[in-house]
N, C-alpha and C positions, 0 to 999 in steps of 0.2 A: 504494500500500500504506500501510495506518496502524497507528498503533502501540492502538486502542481494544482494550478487551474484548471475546472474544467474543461470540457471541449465540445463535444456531442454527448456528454452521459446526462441528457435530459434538459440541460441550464441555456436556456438562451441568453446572452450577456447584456442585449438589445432590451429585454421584455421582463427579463428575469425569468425563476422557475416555473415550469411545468410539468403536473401531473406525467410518471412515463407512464407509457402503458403497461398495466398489470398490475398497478402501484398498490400499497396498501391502501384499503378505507380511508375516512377522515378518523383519525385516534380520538381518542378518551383523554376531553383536557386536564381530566382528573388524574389518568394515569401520566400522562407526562409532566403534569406538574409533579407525582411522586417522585418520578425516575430523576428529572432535571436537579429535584432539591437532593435525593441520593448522591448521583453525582458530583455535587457541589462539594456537598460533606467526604465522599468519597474520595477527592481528585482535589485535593485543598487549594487554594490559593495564596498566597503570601498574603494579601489584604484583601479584604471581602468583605463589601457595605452592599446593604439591601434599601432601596426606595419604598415609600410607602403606597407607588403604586405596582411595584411586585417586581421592578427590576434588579437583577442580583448583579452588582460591581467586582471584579476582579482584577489583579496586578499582581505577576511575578515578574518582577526585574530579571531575577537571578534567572530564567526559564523563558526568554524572550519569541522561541520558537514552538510553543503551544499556544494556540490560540483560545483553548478550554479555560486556560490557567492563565489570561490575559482581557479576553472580551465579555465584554458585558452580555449576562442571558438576558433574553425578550421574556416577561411574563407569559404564561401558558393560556393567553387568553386573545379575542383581537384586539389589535390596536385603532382607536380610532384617528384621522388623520391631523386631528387637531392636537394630539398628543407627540408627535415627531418634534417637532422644533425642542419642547422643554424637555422630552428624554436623550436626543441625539445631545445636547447643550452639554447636560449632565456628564455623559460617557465622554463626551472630548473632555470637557473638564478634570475628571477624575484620573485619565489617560496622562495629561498634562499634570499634574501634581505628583503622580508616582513613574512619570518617565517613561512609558511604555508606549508601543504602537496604539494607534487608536483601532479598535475594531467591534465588533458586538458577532453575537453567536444569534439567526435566528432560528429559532425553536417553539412551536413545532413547524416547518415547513409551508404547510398548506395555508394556514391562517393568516402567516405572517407573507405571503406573497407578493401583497401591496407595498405594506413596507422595503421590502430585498428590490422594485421595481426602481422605488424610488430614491434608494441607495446609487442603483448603478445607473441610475439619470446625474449622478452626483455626481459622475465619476469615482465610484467605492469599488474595489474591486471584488467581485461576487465568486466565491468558491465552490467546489464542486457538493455535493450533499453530500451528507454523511447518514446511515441508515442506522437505526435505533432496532435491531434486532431483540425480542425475546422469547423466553420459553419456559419450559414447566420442568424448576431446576430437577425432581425426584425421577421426572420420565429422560432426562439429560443422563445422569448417574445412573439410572438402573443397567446400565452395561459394562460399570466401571470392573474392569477387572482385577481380581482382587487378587494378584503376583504383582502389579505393577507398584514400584518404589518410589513412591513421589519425595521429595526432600521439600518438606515446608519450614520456613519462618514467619514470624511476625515481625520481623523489617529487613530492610535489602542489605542485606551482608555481602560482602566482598566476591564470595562467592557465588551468590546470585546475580550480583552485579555484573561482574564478568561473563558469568553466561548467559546474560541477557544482552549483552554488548555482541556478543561471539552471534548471536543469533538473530538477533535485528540488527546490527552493524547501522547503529546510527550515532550521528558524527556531538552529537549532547547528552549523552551518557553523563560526564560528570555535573551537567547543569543540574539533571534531574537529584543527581544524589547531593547534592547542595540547596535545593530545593524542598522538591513536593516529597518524597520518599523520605524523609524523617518527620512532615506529618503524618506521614500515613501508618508513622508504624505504630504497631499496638495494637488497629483497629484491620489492618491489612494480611493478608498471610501471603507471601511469596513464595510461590512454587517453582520448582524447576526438576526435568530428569537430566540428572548429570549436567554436562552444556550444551543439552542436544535442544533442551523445550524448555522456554520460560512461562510463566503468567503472574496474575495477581489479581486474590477475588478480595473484595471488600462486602461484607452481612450487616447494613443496617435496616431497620425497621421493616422487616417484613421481605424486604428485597436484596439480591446479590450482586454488587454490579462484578462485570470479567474485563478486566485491563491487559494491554502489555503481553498479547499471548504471541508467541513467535517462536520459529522453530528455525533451526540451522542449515545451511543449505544444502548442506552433506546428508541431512537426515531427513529431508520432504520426502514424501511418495512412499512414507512408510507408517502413516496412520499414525503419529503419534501426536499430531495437532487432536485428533480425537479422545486418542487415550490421555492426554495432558488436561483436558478440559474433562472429560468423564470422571475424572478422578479427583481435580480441584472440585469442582461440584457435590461430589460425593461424603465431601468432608461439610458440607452446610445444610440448613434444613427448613430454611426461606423457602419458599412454594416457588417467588418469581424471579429468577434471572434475565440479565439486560448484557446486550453488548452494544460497541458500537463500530462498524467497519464503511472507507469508502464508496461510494456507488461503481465507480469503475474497480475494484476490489473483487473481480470474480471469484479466483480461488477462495477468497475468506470466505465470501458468502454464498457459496456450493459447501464449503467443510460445514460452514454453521446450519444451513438449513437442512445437510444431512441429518444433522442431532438434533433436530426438532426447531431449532429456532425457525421464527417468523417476522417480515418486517411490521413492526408497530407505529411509527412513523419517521419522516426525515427532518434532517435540518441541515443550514447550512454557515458559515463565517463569510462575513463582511469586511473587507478593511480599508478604511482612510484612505484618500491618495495622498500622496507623499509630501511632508506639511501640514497635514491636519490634523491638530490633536496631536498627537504622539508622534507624526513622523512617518517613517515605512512602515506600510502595514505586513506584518505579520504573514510567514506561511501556515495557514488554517491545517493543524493535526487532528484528527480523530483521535480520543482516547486509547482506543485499541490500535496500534498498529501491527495489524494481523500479518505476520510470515509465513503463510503455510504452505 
């Protein structure tokens, strides 16, 4: 999975997003507001202010290349047009005070399309979706096979670190462990086989989110992106697990929707042109960057 601009996976640049064909339904604002606030908590951010009309603020300096852990979320509701001027104000402001690109995440997709329209009339650069996968974690796990050795922690030890570097080979490996991964530990368990398969599930309130899963390139095309997540799974007892993979992502999401997952809905990252607010805008990551 990469963090480029779209192209033909669905996003007209002109018009903004449209429905693809086959899409999921219109989601449940209910559930995506669960997932989104999960998430949040999930996936921490260095600084994190919430609006009292529902929008959640974010800023990692130290992590300038995740757009999750940078841009401001949309409420899970619609926005009316006379609300753009005083929310957009806000996010550059907030952007401008902690240094960071300006960008915003919208979410969920379908509702927020007026919005993302009038972004990229704005010249914002409009990124590709990113698909909200879930599934029914006990029917996920019931195939885990019980030989298999998973090495779990509750934070990114040296050695997970490593083989999650070896295995998605991506070039901010240490941003992250300076970062978001000493929030996360405690409430996180990192998994990994050997340095062949990483992940990371995070259990709050009823739901799982699944991060960070990636496998080695020596080690594709032998089922162990399956058996890695059958088996993190297996250790929780949350009904609903959540991922999130690119729309042009096929391998991820042919592995995921073998194991039951389904899309629930999309969303996508926005950012500044360069000067506004924060500056260059950000390349928009998916939480998951699926290797498989």
């Amino acid at each position: 999975m990469s963090g480029e601009l779209a192209t033909d996976q669905g996003l007209d640049r002109a018009t903004g997003p449209k429905p693809a064909p086959g899409s999921a339904p219109a989601p449940s604002l209910e559930l995506v507001a669960r997932i989104e606030a999960h998430s949040v908590r999930a996936w921490p951010a260095e600084m994190v202010e919430r609006t009292d009309d529902g929008w959640v603020l974010r800023a990692s300096p130290r992590l300038p290349g995740r757009g999750r852990s940078n841009h401001a979320l949309t409420p899970a509701r619609p926005l009316a047009r006379g609300e753009y001027e005083g929310a957009l104000a806000r996010v550059e402001e907030f952007a401008r005070q902690h240094g960071i690109a300006c960008g915003l995440q919208a979410s969920p997709l379908d509702i927020h399309a007026p919005l993302v329209d009038e972004l990229a009339a704005r010249g914002w650069e409009v990124h590709q979706p990113v698909l909200v996968l879930t599934a029914d974690t006990e029917a996920v796990a019931a195939d885990a096979g019980p030989g298999v050795h998973l090495q779990v922690t509750d934070t990114a030890t040296p050695e997970w670190v490593a083989a999650w570097a070896r295995c998605d080979q991506r070039n901010d490996v240490e941003d992250h462990v300076q970062s978001v991964f000493p929030r996360m530990a405690g409430s996180a368990r990192f998994a990994r086989f050997g340095d062949r398969a990483t992940g990371i599930t995070v259990e709050l309130d009823g739901i799982v989110g699944l991060f960070c899963v990636a496998v080695a390139l020596d080690a594709r095309g032998q089922g162990l992106g399956k058996a890695l997540v059958r088996a993190m799974l297996a250790q929780h007892e949350a009904p609903l697990t959540y991922l999130q993979a690119f729309s042009d992502n096929a391998a991820g999401q042919a592995l995921y929707r073998s194991l039951g997952f389904h899309e629930e809905y999309r969303y996508c990252h926005c950012g500044a042109p360069s000067g506004d607010g924060g500056g260059v805008s950000v390349r928009a990551h998916a939480v998951i960057p699926a290797r498989v």
